[in-house]
C-alpha positions as CSV (number, residue, x, y, z in Angstrom):
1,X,46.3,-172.1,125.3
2,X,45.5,-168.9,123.7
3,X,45.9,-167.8,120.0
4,X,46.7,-164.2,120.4
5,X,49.8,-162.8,119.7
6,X,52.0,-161.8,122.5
7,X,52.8,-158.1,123.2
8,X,56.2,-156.4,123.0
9,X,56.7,-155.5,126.7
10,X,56.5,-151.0,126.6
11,X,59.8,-150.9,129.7
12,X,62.7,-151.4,126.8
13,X,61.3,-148.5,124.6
14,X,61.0,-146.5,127.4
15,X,64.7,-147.5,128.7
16,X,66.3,-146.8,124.5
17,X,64.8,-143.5,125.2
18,X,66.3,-142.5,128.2
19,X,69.4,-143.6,127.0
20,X,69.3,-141.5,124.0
21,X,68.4,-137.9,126.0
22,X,71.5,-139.1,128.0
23,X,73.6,-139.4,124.6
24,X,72.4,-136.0,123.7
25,X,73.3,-134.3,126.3
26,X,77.1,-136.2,126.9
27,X,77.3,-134.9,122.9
28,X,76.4,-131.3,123.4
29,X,79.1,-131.1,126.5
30,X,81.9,-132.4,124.8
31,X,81.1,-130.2,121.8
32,X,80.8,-127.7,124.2
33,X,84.0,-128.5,125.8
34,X,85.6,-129.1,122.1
35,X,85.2,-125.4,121.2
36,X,86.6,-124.0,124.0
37,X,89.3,-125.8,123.6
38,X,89.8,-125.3,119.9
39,X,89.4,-121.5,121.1
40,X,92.3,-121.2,123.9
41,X,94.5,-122.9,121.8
42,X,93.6,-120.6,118.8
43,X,93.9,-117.3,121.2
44,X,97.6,-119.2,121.8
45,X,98.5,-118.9,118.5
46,X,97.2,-116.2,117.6
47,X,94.4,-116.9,115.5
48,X,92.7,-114.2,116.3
49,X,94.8,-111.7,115.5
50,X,95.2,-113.1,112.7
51,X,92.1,-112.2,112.0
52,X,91.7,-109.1,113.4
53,X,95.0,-108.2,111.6
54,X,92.5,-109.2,108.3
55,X,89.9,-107.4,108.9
56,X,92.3,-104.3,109.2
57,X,93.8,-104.7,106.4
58,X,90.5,-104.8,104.8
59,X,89.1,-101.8,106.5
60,X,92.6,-100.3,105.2
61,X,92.4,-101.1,101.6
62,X,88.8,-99.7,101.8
63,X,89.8,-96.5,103.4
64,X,92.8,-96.2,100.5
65,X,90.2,-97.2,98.1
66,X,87.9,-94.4,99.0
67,X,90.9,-91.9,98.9
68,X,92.0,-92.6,95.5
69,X,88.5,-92.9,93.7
70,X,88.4,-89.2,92.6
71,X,86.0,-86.7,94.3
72,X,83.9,-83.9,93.8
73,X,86.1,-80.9,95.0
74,X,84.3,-78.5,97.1
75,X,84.5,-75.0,94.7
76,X,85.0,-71.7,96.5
77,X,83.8,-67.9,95.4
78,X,85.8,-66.2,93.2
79,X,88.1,-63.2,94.8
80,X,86.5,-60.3,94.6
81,X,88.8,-57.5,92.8
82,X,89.6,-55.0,95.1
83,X,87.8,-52.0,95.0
84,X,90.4,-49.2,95.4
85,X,90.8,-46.5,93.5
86,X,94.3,-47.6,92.6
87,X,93.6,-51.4,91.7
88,X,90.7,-50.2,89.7
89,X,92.7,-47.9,88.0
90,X,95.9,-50.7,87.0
91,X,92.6,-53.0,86.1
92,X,91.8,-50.0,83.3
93,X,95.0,-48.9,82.1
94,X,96.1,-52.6,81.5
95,X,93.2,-52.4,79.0
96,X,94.4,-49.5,77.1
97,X,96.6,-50.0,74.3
98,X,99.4,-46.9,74.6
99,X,98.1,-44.5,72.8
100,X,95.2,-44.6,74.8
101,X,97.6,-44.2,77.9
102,X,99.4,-41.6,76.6
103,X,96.6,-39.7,76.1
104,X,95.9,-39.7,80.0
105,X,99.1,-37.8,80.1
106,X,98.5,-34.7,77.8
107,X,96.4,-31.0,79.1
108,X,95.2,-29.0,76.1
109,X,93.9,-26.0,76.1
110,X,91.2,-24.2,75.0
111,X,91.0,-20.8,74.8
112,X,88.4,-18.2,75.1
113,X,86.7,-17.6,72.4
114,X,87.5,-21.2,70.6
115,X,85.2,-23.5,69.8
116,X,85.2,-27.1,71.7
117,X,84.5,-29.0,68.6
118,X,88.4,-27.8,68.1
119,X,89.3,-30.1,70.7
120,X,87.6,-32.9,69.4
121,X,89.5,-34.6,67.4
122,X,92.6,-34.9,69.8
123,X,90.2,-35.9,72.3
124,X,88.2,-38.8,70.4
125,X,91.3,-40.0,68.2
126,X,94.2,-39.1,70.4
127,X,92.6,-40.1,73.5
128,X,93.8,-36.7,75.3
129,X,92.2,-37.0,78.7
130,X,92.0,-33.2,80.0
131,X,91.5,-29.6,78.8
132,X,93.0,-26.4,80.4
133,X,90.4,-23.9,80.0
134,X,92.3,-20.4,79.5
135,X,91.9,-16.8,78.4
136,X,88.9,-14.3,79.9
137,X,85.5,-16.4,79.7
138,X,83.7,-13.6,80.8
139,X,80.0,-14.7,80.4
140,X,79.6,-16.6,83.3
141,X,78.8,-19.9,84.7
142,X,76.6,-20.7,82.0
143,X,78.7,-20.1,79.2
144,X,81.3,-22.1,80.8
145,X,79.3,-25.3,81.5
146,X,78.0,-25.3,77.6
147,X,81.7,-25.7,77.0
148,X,82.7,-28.0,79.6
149,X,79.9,-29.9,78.5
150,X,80.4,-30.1,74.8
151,X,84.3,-31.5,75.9
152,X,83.2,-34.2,78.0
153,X,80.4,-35.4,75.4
154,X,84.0,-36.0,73.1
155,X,84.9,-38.6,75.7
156,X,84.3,-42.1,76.9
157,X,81.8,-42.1,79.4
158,X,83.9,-44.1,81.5
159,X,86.5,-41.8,80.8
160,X,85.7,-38.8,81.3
161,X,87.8,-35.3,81.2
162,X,90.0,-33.8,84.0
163,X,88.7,-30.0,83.2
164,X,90.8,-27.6,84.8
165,X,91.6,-23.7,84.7
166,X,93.5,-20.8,86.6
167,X,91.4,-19.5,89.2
168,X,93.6,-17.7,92.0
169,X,92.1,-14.6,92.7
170,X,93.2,-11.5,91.7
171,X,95.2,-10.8,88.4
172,X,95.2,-14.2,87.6
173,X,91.2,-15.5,87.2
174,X,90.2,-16.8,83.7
175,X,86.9,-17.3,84.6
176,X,84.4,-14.1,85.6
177,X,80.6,-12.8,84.4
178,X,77.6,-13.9,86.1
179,X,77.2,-16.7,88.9
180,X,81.7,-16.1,89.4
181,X,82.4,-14.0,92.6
182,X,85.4,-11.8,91.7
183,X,88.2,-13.7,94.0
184,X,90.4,-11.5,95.8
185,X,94.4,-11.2,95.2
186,X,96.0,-14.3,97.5
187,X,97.8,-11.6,99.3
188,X,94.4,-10.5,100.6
189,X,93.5,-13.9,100.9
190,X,96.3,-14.3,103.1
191,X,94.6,-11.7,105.8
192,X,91.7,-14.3,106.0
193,X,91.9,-16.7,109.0
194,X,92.3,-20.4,108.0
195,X,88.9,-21.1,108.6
196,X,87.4,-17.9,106.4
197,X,89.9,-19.0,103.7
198,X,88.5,-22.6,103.5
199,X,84.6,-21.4,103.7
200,X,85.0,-18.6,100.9
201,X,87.6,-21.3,98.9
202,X,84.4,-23.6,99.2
203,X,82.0,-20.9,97.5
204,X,84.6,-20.4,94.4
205,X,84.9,-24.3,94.2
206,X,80.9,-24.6,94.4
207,X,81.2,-21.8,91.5
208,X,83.6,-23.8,89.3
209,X,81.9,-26.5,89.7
210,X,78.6,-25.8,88.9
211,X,80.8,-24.7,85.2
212,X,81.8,-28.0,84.5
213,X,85.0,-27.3,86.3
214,X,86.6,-29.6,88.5
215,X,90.5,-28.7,89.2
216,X,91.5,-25.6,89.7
217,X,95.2,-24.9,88.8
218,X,95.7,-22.9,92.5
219,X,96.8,-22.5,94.9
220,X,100.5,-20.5,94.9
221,X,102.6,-21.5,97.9
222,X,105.6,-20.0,96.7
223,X,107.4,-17.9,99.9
224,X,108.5,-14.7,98.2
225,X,111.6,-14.0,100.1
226,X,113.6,-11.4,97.7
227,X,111.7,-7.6,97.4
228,X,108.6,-7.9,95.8
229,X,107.9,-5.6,93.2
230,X,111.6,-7.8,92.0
231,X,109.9,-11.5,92.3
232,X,107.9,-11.0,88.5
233,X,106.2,-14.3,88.3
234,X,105.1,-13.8,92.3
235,X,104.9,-11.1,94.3
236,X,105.1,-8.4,92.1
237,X,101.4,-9.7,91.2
238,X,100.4,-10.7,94.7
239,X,100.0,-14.3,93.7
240,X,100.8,-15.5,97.0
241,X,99.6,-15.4,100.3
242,X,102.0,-12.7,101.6
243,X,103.1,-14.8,104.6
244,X,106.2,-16.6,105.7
245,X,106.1,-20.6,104.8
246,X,104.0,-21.5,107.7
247,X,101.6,-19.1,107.4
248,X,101.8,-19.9,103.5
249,X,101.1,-23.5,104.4
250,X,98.5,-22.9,106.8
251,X,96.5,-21.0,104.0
252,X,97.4,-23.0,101.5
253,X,95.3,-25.9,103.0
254,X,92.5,-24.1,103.5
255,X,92.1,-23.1,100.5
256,X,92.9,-26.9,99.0
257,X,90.5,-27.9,101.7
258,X,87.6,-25.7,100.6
259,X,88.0,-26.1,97.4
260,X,87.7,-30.3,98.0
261,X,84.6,-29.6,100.3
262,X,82.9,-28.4,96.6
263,X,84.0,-31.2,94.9
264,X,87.2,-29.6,92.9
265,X,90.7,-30.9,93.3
266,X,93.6,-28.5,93.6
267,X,97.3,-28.3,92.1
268,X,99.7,-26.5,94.4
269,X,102.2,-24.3,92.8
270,X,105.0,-24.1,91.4
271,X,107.7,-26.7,93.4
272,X,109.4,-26.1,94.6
273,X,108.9,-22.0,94.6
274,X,109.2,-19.2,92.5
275,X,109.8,-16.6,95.2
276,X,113.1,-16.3,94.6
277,X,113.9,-15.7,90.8
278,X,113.3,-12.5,89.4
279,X,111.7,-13.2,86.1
280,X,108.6,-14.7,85.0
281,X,109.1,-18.4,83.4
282,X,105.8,-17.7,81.1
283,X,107.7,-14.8,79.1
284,X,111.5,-15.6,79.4
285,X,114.2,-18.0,79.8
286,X,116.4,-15.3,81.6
287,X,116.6,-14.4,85.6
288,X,115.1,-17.9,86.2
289,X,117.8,-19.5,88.7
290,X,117.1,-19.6,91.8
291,X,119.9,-20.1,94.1
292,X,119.2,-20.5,97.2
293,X,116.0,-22.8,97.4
294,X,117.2,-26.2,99.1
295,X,115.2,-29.5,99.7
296,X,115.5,-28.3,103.6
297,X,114.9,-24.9,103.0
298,X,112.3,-22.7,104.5
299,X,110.8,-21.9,100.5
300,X,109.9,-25.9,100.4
301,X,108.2,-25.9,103.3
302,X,105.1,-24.1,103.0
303,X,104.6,-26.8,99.8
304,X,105.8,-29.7,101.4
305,X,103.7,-29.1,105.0
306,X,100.7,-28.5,102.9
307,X,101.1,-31.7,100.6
308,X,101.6,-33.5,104.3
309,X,98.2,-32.2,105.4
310,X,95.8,-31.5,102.1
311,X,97.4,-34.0,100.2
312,X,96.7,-32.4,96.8
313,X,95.2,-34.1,94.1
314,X,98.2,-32.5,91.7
315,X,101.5,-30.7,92.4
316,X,102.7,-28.5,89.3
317,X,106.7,-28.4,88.9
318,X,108.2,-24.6,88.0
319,X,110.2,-24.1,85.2
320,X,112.9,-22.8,87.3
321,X,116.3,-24.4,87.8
322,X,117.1,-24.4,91.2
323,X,121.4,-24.6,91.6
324,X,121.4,-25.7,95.0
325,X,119.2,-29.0,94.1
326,X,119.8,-29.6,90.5
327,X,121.8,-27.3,88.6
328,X,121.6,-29.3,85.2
329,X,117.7,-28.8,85.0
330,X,114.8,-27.1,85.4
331,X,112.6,-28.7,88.1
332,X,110.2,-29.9,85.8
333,X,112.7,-31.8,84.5
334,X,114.4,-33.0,87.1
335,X,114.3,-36.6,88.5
336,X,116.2,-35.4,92.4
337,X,113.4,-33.1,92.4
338,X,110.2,-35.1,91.5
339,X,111.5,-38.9,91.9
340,X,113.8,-38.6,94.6
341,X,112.5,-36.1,96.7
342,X,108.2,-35.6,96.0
343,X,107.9,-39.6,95.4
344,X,110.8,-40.4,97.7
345,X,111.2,-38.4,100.6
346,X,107.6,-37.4,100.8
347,X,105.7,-40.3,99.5
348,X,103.4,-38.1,97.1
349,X,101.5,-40.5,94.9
350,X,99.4,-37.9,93.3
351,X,99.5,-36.5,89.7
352,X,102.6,-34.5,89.1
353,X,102.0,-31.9,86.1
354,X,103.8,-29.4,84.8
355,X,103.6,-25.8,84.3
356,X,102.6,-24.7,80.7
357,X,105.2,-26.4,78.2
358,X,105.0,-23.5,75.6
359,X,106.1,-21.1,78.3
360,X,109.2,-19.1,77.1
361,X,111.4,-21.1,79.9
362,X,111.6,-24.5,78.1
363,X,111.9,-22.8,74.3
364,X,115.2,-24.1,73.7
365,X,114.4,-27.9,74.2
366,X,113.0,-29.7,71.1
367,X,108.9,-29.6,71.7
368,X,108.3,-33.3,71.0
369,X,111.1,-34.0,73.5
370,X,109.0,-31.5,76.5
371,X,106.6,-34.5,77.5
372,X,109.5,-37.2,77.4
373,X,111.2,-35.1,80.0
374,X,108.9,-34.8,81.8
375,X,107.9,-38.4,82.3
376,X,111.4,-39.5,82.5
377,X,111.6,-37.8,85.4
378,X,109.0,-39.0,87.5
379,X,106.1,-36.3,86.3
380,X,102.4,-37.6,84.7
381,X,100.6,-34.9,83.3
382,X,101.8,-32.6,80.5
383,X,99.6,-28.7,80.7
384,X,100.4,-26.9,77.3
385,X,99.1,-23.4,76.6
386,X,99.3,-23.7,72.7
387,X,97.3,-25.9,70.8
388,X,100.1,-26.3,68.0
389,X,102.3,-28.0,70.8
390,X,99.8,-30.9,71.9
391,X,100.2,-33.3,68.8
392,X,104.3,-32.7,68.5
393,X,104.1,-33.6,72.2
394,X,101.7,-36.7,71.9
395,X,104.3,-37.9,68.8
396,X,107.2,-37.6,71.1
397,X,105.7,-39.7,73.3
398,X,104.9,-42.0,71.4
399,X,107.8,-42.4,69.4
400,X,109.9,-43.2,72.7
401,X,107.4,-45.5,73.9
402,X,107.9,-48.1,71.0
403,X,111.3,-47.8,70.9
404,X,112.2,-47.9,74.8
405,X,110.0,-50.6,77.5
406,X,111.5,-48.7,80.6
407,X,110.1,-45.6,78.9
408,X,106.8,-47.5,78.2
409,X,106.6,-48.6,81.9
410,X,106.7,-45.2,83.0
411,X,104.3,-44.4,80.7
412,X,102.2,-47.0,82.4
413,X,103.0,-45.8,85.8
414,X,102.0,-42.1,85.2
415,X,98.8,-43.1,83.0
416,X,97.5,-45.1,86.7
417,X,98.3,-42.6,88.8
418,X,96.2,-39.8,86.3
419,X,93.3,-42.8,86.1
420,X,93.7,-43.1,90.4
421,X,92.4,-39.7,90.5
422,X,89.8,-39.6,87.5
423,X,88.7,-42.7,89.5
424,X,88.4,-40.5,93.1
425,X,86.6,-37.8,91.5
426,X,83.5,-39.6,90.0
427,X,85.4,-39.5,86.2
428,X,86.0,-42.7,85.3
């Protein structure tokens, strides 16, 4: 018999461990099986959605989370102002106080033989903003341009001075001597064809220019329609161009548009005609009705076509009183006229000034009242042919402007529309 112990047969180990694989494998199928079965019933019920419904919500809140935690707003260029002549010239007239603005509104003159520094004062401290030069300069361009200087050296830089004068041709030329052509009489003028007019009107402007001048109080479009040696202010002095209105008009834009072509603005004269009264407005306040000017009237036209086609940089009223439009005043008073009819009908924008306020014509109205007229009724700039007359003027504007806002706004309105066309002509 033998003393070693007896070995564990190897077949049951190798039977537990088949057994076991077997187990494994019945365990993972019916785990298997248990999910799917836990998964149908939960896409039964809606468990799913339930979820999906979560996750939603969740992607929700985020989203409403994200819209209310503040951003960084995206910041645009600044508008830029608008360059235009007009919006430039509201942008510097709301930075004037009003006696600056008023100022803009006032012509003195400055006669021959006067010194500029005379001027200076009411330029500098009362903020006048243009100069009529007047009387015979005889000594030529140069003597002229010293002046014209000397006045614009009184102003702001950005300011600077509308400098006008009467240069028509004829009797009526303030300015002659060396480097001034003598102009011929409109009358003769009116021979020229349109197209001479505007390249000989281009030599005077280039003349007047090169003086420091840059508006020229011309030219007359009034249609003389009564015998001419009778018409004083007119025809009796060959102020006009001798034609009927349309020929009047025709040359009256050439000349406007030769004188522009040198760089100097014109005022057409006097609306809405003088060719029908008898006596001259500068010397008397008799034989100054006209009576049968109308607003449809061939006497308008010749004006009215040319303001259609030149526009002029100014239109200066008569002192006349025409019955047929406005019995009650003279035009350079009247609203109808100016308002109604040259802003209104026509759509004129431009300065409206008047004829020379210390003219015998208007002697009987209070001076410190001429300029309140005048803007009351829809007119900007205020000529005056006497110093002595500019400061009573400038008080009576101002006096109504602190006392009436209307007034004020008016005020306002002229000063932009004189600033418009400083603006357009390289002044301001």
């Amino acid at each position: 018999m033998s003393n070693r112990p007896e070995q564990p047969s190897a077949r049951p180990y190798r039977d537990g461990h088949r057994t076991s694989h077997w187990g494994v494998l019945v365990g993972s199928v019916l785990c298997v099986l248990a999910l799917v079965v836990t998964a149908l019933y939960g896409w039964r019920i809606g468990w799913f959605a339930s979820m999906t419904g979560n996750d939603a919500a969740a992607s929700s809140a985020t989203a409403d989370a994200a819209r209310n935690t503040p951003q960084q707003l995206a910041r645009s260029a600044a508008p830029k102002p608008d360059p235009s002549p007009a919006s430039k010239a509201h942008r510097m007239v709301n930075a004037m106080d009003m006696d600056t603005r008023i100022g803009q509104l006032v012509m003195a003159p400055l006669y021959a033989g006067n010194a500029p520094a005379s001027l200076s004062s009411l330029i500098a401290d009362r903020h006048v903003g243009s100069v009529l030069i007047i009387g015979k300069w005889t000594g030529g361009v140069a003597s002229v341009r010293a002046a014209a200087d000397q006045l614009q050296g009184y102003a702001p830089g950005d300011n600077r001075l509308i400098i006008s004068t009467d240069q028509e041709g004829g009797w009526v030329q303030h300015l002659t001597g060396p480097g001034f052509d003598r102009m011929p009489t409109a009358v003769d003028q009116g021979t020229m064809s349109t197209n001479q007019l505007r390249q000989s009107a281009s030599v005077w402007g280039s003349q007047m220019a090169a003086a420091g001048i840059n508006v020229d109080l011309a030219p007359v479009l009034g249609t003389v329609v009564v015998n001419r040696a009778a018409n004083a202010p007119i025809g009796a002095l060959y102020r006009d161009f001798g034609l009927d209105a349309e020929g009047n008009a025709a040359h009256g834009t050439a000349f406007v548009q030769g004188m522009a072509d040198a760089g100097v603005q014109s005022a057409i004269k006097h609306y809405p005609g003088l060719g029908a009264v008898t006596d001259n407005t500068n010397f008397t306040a008799d034989g100054i009705l006209d009576t049968t000017t109308t607003l449809d009237g061939t006497e308008i036209k010749a004006f009215d076509t040319t303001i259609d086609q030149a526009n002029p940089a100014m239109v200066m009223m008569a002192l006349a009183t025409y019955q047929a439009i406005d019995p009650n005043n003279p035009a350079v008073f009247s609203s109808i006229i100016i308002d109604g009819h040259l802003r209104g009908d026509l759509g004129y924008d431009g300065v409206v000034i008047s004829d020379s306020m210390s003219a015998a014509a208007v002697s009987a109205y209070d001076t410190t009242q001429l300029g309140v007229k005048l803007v009351e009724a829809g007119g900007d700039l205020v000529c005056i042919g006497d110093t002595n007359y500019v400061v009573p003027i400038l008080d009576g504007l101002s006096t109504r402007t602190a006392s009436d806002p209307a007034f004020a706004n008016k005020v306002t309105q002229s000063a932009i529309r004189v600033m418009t066309l400083k603006i357009k002509m390289g002044l301001a």
